[in-house]
N, C-alpha and C positions, 0 to 999 in steps of 0.2 A: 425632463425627468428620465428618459428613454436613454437619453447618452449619457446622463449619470450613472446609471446601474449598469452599464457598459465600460464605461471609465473604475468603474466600482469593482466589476469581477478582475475585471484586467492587471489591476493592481494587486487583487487579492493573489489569482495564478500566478505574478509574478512575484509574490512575498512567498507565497510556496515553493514556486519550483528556485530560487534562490536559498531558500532555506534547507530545500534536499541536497543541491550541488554544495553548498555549505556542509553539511555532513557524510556527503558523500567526500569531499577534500580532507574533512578532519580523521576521518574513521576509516583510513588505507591499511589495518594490520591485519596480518591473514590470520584465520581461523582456520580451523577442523571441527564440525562437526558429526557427532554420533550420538545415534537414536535406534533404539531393539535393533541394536545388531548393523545396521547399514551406516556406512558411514560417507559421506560427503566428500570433496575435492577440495582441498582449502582455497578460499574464497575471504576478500574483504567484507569484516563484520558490515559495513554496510549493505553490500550487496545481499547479506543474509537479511536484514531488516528490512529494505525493503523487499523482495522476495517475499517474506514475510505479512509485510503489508497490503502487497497487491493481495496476498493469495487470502487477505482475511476481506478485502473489497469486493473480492466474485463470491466468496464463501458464503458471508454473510445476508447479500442481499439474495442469493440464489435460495437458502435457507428461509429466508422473509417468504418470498414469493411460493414455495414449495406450502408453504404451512398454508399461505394463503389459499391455496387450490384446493389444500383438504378440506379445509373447512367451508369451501362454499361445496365439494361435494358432500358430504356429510349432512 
C-alpha cells in the first residue's frame, strides 16, 4: 500500500509539472503590466500567472496560520 501512494503522488507531480511546461509552451506572448501607477517589464503571460500563483501559495497559507495564532492568543 506504501508504494502505491508513492507511485500515486509521483504521477500526480508529474501530470502537474507536465501540464505547467504545457502552458508555459502555449502562453509565450509578452505582456505589459500596470497597477496604481507602477508598471512591469513585459513578461510572458505565463510567467505573470504563475508568478501569480506561487505568490497566492505563501500568501494564503501564511494568512491561515497568522489567524491561527491570534485566536489561540485571544
Amino acid at each position: 500500500m506504501r508504494s502505491f501512494k508513492r507511485v500515486a503522488f509521483f504521477v500526480a507531480a508529474l501530470l502537474v509539472a507536465l501540464t505547467i511546461i504545457l502552458f508555459v509552451i502555449e502562453n509565450p506572448q509578452p505582456v505589459s503590466l500596470a497597477f496604481a501607477g507602477w508598471s512591469a517589464p513585459q513578461l510572458p503571460v505565463s510567467v505573470l500567472i504563475l508568478l501569480a500563483l506561487l505568490a497566492g501559495m505563501v500568501i494564503g497559507p501564511s494568512l491561515a496560520w497568522l489567524v491561527k495564532i491570534r485566536s489561540r492568543i485571544e
